[in-house]
C-alpha positions as CSV (number, residue, x, y, z in Angstrom):
1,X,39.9,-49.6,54.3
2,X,38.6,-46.5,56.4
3,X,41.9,-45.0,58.3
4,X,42.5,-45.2,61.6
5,X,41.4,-42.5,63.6
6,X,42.9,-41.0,66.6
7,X,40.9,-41.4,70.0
8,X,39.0,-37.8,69.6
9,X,37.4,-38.3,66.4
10,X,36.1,-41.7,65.9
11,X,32.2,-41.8,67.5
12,X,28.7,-43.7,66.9
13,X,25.4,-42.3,66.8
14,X,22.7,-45.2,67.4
15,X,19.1,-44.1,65.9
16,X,15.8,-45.3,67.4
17,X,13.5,-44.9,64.5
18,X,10.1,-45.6,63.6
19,X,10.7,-49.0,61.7
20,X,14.2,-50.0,62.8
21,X,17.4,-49.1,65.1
22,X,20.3,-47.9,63.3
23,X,24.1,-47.4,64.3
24,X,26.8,-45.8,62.5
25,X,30.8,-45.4,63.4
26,X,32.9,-42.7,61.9
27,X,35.7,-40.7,61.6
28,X,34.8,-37.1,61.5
29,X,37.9,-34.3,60.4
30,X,37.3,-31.3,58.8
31,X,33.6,-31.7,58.2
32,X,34.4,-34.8,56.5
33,X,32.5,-37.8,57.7
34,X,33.9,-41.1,56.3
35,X,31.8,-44.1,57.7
36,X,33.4,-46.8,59.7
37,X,31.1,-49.4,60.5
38,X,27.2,-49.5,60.2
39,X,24.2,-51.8,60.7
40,X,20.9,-51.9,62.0
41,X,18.1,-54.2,63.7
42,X,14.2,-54.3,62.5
43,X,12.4,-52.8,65.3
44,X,9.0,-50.6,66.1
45,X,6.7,-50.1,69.0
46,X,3.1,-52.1,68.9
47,X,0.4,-50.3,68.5
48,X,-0.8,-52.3,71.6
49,X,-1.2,-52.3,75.6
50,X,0.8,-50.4,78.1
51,X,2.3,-54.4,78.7
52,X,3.0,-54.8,75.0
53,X,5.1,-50.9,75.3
54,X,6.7,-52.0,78.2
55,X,7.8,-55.4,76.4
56,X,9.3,-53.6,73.6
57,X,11.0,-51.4,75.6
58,X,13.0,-54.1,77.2
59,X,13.7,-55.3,73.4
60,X,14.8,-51.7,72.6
61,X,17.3,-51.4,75.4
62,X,18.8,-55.0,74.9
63,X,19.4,-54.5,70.9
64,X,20.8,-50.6,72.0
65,X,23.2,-52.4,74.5
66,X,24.0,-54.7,71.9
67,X,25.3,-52.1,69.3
68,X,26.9,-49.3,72.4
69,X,28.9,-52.5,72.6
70,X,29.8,-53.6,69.0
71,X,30.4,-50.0,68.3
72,X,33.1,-49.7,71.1
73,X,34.6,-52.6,69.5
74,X,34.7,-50.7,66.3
75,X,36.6,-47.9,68.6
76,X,34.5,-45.6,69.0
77,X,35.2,-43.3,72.2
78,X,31.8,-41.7,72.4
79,X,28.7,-42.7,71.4
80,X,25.3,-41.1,71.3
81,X,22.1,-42.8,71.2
82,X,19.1,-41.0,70.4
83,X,15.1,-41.3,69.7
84,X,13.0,-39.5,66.7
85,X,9.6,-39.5,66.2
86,X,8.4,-43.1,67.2
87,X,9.9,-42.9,70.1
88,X,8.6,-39.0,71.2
89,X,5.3,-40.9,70.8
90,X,6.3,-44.1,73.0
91,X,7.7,-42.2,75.9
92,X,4.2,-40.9,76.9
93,X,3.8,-44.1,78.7
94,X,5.1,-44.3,82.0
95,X,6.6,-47.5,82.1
96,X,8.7,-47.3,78.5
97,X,10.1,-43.7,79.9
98,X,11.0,-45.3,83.2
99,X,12.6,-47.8,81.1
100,X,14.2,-45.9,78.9
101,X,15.4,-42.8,80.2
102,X,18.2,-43.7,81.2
103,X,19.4,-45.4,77.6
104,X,17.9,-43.1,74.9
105,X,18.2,-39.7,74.6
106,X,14.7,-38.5,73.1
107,X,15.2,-35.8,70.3
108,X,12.9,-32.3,70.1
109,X,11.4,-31.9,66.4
110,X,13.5,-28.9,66.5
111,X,17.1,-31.1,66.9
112,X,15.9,-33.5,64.6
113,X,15.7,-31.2,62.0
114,X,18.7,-29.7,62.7
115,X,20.4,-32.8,62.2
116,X,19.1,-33.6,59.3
117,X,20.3,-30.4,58.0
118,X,23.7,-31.2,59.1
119,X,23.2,-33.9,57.0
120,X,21.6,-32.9,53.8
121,X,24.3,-30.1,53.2
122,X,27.0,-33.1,52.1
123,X,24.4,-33.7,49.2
124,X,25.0,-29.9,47.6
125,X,27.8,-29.5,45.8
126,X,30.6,-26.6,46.2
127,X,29.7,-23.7,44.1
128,X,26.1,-24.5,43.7
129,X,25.6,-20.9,43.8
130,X,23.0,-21.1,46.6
131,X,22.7,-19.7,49.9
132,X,19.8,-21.4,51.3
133,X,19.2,-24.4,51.5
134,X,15.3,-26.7,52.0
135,X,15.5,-29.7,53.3
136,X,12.1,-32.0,53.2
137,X,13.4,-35.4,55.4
138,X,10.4,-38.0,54.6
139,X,10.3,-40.6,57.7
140,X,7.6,-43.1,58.6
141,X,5.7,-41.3,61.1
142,X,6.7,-37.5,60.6
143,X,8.0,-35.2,57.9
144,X,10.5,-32.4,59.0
145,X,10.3,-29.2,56.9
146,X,13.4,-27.3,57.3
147,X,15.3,-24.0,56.0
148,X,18.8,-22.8,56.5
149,X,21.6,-20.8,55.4
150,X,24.8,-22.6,53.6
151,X,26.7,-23.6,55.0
152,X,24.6,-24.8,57.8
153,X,24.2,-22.9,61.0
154,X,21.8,-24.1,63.4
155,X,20.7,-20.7,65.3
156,X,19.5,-19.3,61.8
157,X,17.3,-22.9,61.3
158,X,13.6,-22.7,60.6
159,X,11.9,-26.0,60.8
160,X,8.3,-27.4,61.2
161,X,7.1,-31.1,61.9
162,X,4.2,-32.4,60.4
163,X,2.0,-36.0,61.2
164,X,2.2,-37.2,57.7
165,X,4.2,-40.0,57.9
166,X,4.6,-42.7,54.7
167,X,3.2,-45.2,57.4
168,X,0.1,-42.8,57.2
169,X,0.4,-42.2,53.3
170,X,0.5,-45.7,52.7
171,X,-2.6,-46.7,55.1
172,X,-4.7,-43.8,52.4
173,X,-3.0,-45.7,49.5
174,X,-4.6,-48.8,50.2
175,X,-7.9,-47.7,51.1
176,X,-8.1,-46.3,48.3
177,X,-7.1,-49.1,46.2
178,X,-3.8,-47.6,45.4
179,X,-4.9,-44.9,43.7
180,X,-2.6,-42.5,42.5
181,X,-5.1,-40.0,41.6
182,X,-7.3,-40.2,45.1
183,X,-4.1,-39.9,47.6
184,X,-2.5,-36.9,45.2
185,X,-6.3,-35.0,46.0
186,X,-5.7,-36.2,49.9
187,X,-2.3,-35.3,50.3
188,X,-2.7,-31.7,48.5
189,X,-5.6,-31.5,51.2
190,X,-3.6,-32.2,54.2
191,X,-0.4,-30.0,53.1
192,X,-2.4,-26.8,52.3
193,X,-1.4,-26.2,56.5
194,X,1.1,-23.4,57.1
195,X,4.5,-24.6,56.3
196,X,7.8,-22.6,56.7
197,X,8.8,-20.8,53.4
198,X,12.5,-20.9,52.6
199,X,14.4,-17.6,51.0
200,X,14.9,-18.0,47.2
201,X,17.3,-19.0,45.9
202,X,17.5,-22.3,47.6
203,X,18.6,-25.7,47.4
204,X,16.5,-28.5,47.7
205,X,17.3,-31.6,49.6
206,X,15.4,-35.0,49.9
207,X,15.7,-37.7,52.9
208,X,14.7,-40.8,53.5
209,X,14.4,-43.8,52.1
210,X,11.8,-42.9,49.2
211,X,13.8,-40.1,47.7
212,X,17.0,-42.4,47.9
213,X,15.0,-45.4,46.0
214,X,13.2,-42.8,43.9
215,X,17.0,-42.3,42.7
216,X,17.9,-45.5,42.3
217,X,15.3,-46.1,39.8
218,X,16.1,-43.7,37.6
219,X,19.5,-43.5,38.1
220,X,18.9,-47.7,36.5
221,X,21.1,-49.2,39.5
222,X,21.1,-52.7,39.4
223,X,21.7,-55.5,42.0
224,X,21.1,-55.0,46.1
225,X,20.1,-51.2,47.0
226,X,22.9,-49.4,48.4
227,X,21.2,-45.9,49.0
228,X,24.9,-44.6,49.4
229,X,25.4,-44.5,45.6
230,X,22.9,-42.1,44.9
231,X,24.1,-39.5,47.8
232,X,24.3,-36.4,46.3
233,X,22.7,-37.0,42.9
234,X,20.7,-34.3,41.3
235,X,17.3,-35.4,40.0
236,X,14.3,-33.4,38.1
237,X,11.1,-33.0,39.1
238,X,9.5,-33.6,35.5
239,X,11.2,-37.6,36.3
240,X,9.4,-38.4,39.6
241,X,5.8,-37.1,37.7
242,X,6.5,-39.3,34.8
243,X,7.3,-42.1,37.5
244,X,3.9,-41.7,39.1
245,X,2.2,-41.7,36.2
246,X,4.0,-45.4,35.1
247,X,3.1,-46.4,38.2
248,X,-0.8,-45.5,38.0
249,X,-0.6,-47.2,34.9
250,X,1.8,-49.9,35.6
251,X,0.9,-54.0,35.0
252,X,0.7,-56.8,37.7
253,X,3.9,-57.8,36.7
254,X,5.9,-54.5,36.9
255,X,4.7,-53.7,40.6
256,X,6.4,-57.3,41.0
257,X,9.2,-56.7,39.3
258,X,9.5,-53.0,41.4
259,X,8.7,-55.0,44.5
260,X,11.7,-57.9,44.0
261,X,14.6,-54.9,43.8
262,X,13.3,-53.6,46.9
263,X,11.3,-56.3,49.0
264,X,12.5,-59.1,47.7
265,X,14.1,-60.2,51.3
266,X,10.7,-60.4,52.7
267,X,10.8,-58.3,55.4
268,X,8.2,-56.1,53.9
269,X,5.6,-57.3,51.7
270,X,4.9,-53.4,50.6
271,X,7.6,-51.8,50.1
272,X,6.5,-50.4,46.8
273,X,3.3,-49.1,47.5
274,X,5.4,-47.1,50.5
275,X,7.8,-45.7,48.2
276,X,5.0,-44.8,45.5
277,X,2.7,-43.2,48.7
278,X,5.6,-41.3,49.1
279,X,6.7,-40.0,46.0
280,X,3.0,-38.8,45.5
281,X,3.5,-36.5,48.9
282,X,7.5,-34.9,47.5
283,X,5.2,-34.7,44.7
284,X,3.1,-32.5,45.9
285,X,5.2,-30.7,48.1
286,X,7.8,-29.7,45.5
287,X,5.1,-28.5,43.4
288,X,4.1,-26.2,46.1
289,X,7.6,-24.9,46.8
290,X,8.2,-24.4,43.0
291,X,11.1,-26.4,42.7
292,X,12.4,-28.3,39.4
293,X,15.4,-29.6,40.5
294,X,16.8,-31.5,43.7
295,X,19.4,-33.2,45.5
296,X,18.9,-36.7,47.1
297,X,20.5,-37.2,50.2
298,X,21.5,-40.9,52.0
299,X,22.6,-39.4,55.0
300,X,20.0,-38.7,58.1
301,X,19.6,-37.6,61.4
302,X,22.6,-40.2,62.6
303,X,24.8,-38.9,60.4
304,X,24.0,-35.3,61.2
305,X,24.7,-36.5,64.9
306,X,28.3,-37.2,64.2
307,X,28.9,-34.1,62.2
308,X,27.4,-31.9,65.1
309,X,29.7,-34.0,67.8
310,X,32.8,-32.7,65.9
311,X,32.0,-29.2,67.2
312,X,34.7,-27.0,65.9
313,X,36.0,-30.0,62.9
314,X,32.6,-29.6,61.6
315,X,30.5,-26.6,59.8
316,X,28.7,-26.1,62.7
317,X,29.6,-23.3,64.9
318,X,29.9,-23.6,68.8
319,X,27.2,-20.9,69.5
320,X,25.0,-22.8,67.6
321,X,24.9,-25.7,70.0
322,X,24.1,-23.3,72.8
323,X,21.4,-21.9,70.3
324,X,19.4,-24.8,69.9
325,X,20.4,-26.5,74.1
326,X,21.9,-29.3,72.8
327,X,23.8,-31.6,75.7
328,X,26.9,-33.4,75.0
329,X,26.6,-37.4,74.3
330,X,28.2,-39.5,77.1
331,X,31.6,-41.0,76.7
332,X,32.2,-45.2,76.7
C-alpha cells in the first residue's frame, strides 16, 4: 500500500512512445520515487496518409485525456505529458501538430536523454565506486547514447541519438531470415558512426524493454513479465553472447517456448525476434565500449520525468533545469 502523499509530491508523467502510451503516478521525496499507479494503452502512428496521421492524432489525444483524468483520480496534482521519438517524427505534419500542440509536450533528443539518465542512476548501486555513468536507452525507433557524472547532473550530460531503432533491427532480422550472423555484420556497420565516449571508469546502464527481458531470462523468472523485478540487477556480458549464440542455434520449439513468456497475449506475434534483433545491437555496442559488466534498468524516460519535477527532493540540481531549458509541466 503506497503512502499517502501530501499535495506537493504526488505527480504523473504520461509517455507518448513509439508502440504505446504510458502513465505513471508517484510519490517523489528525497530522490526516492515509489510508484503509485501505472498503466498504459497500445498505440503508434500509421505509416499512412496525412488523413490516417490526423485520425490517430484524434485517438492520441482522446486516450491522453483519458489517463490526465484517471491519474487526477489517483491524486496527482501535476501531470506532465510528453512525446519521444515517434512523436518528433509525427509532428512534421501540419494537421497532427495543430492537433496536438496543445496536449503533448514534444521532447528534444537532448531532454530525452536526460531523463533517461535520471532514471538509469536508481539502477547503480551506493558505493559502486564509479563516477560516470553510460547509459544506452534501446527504444523502437531511436537509441539514445548518453554520459554523465554520478550522481546525475544534467548541465555536465553528453548525449547523442541515433535512427536505429529495434522496429528497424527487427525489419534487417527478417530479411535476412533471422540471421544472427548477417544483422551482427549490419549492425557493427551502421554503429562504426561517431558516438560519444564516456570517461572511464563508468557504469553501464541498459533501457528498454530488451535489456529488461534479456534479464528476465537469465535471471529464470517465471510466470507474467514484471520488468520491475529485474531493476537494478547486474548482468555479464559473456551471458547475453552465449544467449545469442542459443538463439542462432535454437529449435522450432524453443523460439515457441521464448515467444509464449513474452507474446503469449497476442498482441505481438514477434516479440522474440525484437528482443533477439536487439540483444544483437547491446551486443555490439558493449563490445565497442569495452564493457563486461552492466546494470539493467526498468525505469525510462517517464520515470526520469517525475524525478526531475521534484526539483530540489531529487538529485538533480536547479541550475541544471535552466541548463538544458526545460519548462515546468502544467498543474490539474
Amino acid at each position: 500500500m503506497p503512502r499517502i502523499a501530501e499535495a506537493s509530491d504526488r505527480t504523473a508523467a504520461i509517455e507518448v512512445g513509439s508502440r504505446a502510451v504510458r502513465v505513471l503516478v508517484a510519490d517523489v521525496q528525497g530522490g526516492i520515487l515509489s510508484e503509485v499507479w501505472a498503466s498504459s494503452a497500445p498505440f503508434r502512428f500509421p505509416a499512412g496518409t496525412p488523413g490516417q496521421l490526423s485520425e490517430a492524432a484524434r485517438t492520441l489525444a482522446s486516450i491522453v485525456e483519458r489517463f490526465e483524468d484517471a491519474a487526477a483520480s489517483h491524486g496527482a496534482r501535476v501531470i506532465f505529458t510528453f512525446g519521444t521519438a515517434a512523436l518528433r517524427k509525427a509532428m512534421a505534419t501540419n494537421d497532427v501538430e495543430a492537433i496536438l500542440r496543445h496536449t503533448v509536450r514534444v521532447l528534444s533528443p537532448e531532454e530525452e536523454a536526460g531523463f533517461s539518465a535520471l532514471a538509469a542512476a536508481s539502477a547503480v548501486p551506493e558505493g559502486c565506486g564509479r563516477k560516470v555513468m553510460l547509459t544506452i536507452d534501446q527504444g523502437a525507433q531511436s537509441l539514445e547514447l548518453a554520459s554523465s557524472s554520478l550522481p546525475v547532473e544534467l548541465s555536465q550530460l553528453r548525449c547523442q541519438t541515433l535512427p536505429l531503432g529495434t522496429e528497424e533491427l527487427l525489419a534487417h532480422l527478417m530479411a535476412n531470415g533471422r540471421s544472427v550472423a548477417e544483422l551482427l555484420r549490419e549492425v557493427s556497420a551502421d554503429f562504426s558512426a561517431a558516438h560519444p565516449t564516456p570517461l572511464e571508469p563508468f557504469a553501464t546502464v541498459l533501457q528498454g524493454s530488451v535489456p529488461t527481458k534479456l534479464a528476465w531470462l537469465t535471471k529464470g523468472e517465471k510466470g507474467k513479465y514484471r520488468p520491475a523485478r529485474v531493476h537494478g540487477q547486474k548482468l555479464d556480458v559473456r551471458l547475453l553472447r552465449r544467449m545469442l549464440a542459443s538463439f542462432a542455434s535454437a529449435s522450432p520449439q524453443a523460439w515457441e517456448e521464448a515467444r509464449q513468456r513474452f507474446g503469449g497475449d497476442g498482441q505481438d506475434k514477434l516479440e522474440v525476434e525484437r528482443v533477439l534483433a536487439g540483444a544483437v545491437q547491446l551486443s555490439v555496442i558493449l563490445q565497442s565500449y569495452r564493457v563486461e559488466q552492466f546494470y539493467v534498468s526498468s525505469r525510462g524516460t517517464r520515470h526520469g520525468a517525475l524525478l526531475w519535477r521534484s526539483g530540489r527532493n531529487s538529485p538533480v540540481e536547479q541550475r541544471d533545469l535552466a541548463a538544458v531549458g526545460l519548462s515546468s509541466p502544467r498543474p490539474t
